[in-house]
N, C-alpha and C positions, 0 to 999 in steps of 0.2 A: 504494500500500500504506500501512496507518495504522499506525504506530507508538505503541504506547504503555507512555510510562516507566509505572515502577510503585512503590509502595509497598506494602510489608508489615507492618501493624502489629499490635505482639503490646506491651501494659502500656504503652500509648501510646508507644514506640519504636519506632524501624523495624529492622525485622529482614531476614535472609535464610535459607533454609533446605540443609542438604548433602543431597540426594535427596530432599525432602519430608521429613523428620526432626521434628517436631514439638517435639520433645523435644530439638534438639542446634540452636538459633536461633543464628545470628551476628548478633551488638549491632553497630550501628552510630550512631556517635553524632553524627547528625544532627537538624538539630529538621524533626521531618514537612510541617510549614506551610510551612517555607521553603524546603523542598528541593521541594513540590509547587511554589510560586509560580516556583521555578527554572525548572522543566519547561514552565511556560505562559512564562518571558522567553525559552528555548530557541528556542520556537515550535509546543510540540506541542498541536494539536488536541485528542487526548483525553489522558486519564489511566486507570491502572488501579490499583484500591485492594483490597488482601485484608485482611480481618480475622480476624488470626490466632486471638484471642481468640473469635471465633463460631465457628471450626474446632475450637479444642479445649475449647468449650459452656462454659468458664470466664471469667469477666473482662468487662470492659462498655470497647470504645472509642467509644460512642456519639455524647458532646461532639467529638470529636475529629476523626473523621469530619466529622459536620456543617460543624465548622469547615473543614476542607479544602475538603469541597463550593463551602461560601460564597466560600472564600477565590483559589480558579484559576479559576472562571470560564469554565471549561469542561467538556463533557462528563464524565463521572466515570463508570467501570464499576467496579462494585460487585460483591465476593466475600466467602463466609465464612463459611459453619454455617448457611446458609438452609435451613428444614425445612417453614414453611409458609406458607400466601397471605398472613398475615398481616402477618407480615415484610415480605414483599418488594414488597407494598403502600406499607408504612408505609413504607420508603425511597426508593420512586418518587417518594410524595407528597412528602419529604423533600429532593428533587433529585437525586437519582439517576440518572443517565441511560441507565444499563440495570443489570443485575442478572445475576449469575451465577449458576447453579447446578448439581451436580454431582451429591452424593447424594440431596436431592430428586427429580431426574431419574430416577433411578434404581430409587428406592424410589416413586415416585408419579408416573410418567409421565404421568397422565391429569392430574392435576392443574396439571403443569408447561404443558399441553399449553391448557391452558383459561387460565393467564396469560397465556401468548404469543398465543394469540386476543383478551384481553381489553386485554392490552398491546401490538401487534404493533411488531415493529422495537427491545425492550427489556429481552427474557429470553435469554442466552443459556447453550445448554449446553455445560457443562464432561467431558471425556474426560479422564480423568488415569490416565495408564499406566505401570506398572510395569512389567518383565520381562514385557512382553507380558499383562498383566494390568488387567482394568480396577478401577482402587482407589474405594474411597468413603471415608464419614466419616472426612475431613481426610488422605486416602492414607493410612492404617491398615488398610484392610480390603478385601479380593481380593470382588470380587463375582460371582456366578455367570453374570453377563453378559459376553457378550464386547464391544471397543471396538467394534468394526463392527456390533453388536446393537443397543446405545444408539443409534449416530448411522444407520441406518434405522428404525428407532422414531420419529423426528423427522423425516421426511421428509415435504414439504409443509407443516410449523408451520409459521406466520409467525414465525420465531426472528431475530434480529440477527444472529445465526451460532455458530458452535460452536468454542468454546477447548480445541485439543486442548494439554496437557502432557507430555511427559518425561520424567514424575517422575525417571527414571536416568540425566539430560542430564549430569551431572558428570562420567560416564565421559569419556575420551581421544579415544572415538572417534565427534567429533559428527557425520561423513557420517552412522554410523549411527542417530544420533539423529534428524537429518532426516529422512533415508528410514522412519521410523515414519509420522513426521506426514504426510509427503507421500502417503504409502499410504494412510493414511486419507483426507486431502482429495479423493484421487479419488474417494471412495465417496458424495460427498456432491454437491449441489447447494445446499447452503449458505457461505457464507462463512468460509475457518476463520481462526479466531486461532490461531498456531504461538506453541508458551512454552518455553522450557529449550530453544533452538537458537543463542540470539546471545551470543557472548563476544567478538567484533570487530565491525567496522560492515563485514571480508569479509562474515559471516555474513549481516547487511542484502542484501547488495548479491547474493546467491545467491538467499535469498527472493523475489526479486523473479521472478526465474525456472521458481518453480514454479506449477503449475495451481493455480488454487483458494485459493492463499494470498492473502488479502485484506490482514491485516494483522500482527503479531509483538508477543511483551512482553518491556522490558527492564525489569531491575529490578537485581539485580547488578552487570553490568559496568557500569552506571553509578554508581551507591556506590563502587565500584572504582576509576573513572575509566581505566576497560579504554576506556571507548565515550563519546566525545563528542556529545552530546545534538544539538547542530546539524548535527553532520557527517553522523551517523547519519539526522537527518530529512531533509536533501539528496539523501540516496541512496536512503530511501522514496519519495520523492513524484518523483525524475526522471523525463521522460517516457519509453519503451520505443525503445531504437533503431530504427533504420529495417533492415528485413528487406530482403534480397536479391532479387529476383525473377528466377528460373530458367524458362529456356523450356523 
């Protein structure tokens, strides 16, 4: 399973959000480059970057970005207010090394659908669920599609796979949060990414257990220092114990 820490940046700081809240960011006051460069001495393979600022169509983290890109050295999955080819071109060409998208997906299926052919292995789509609802531009707005509509819609694209979110992961009760995700990843034959399920590296060590879970994003409990970056990649990547065999 791949883990990957995350950043969120909104006015080139790293942020965090309570339900998707747009509007109600927790500052943290870390410098974004060296907490990325942290994440590659941890030992993580990839990274996962939102740009807060393309979610709420205002603000430019562009230098900044880049500079991340340049600066870990690894894979970089990319999020944030993508609307169209043009974009998400420009940041493939940029190092990118795949690209999110959500309300594009949504709103222009076909189009998402002709990157992922044109890029295969480097679009992936984003499910982000409310109350059982599937959200778009930036989780603000209830879409008339259902989550299980979007992600058969995409079945057969060559996608990298599909970031289901939790937008209501904050609630007490994360069994239930899982069992979202989990329900969904059976409906799929793609790879999913699980977001809003890890506040312990228990939480890692249960992921591993479900179908279809490919890999998780932490971004929180590590600003927290809830979740230990190395411990946490230990218990992704252990091999699967050895199963019983019953006559």
């Amino acid at each position: 399973m791949i883990l990957y820490p995350t950043l969120e940046i909104l006015d080139g700081k790293c942020v965090t959000l309570t339900r998707g809240r747009l509007d109600e960011p927790v500052f943290w006051h870390v410098d974004p480059v060296e907490t990325a460069r942290r994440f590659v001495a941890a030992g993580a393979d990839w990274m996962h970057l939102t740009d807060m600022n393309g979610l709420r169509g205002a603000g430019d983290n562009d230098a900044l970005i880049e500079q991340i890109i340049r600066a870990v050295g690894i894979p970089v999955q990319l999020g944030g207010g993508f609307r169209g080819r043009e974009a998400v071109e420009r940041w493939i060409d940029k190092g990118a090394g795949r690209i999110v998208l959500g309300t594009m997906a949504v709103q222009n299926p076909e189009a998402v659908k002709a990157l992922a052919k044109y890029h295969p292995d480097q679009i992936v789509v984003a499910v982000d669920i409310y109350q059982g609802q599937l959200m778009t531009d930036g989780w603000r707005t209830a879409s008339a599609f259902g989550p299980g509509e979007l992600i058969a819609a995409f079945d057969g694209v060559p996608l990298a796979g599909i970031l289901i979110t939790d937008i209501d992961a904050d609630i007490e009760d994360s069994d239930g949060s899982l069992g979202v995700i989990s329900g969904l990843a059976a409906k799929t034959r793609h790879a999913v990414i699980a977001r809003g399920t890890v506040r312990t590296v228990d939480d890692v060590a249960r992921l591993r257990y479900i179908p279809n879970i490919d890999g998780t994003i932490i971004g929180r409990a590590l600003l927290s220092k809830d979740v230990d970056l190395g411990e946490a990649l230990a218990i992704a990547r252990a091999a699967p114990e050895a199963k019983a065999e019953f006559i």
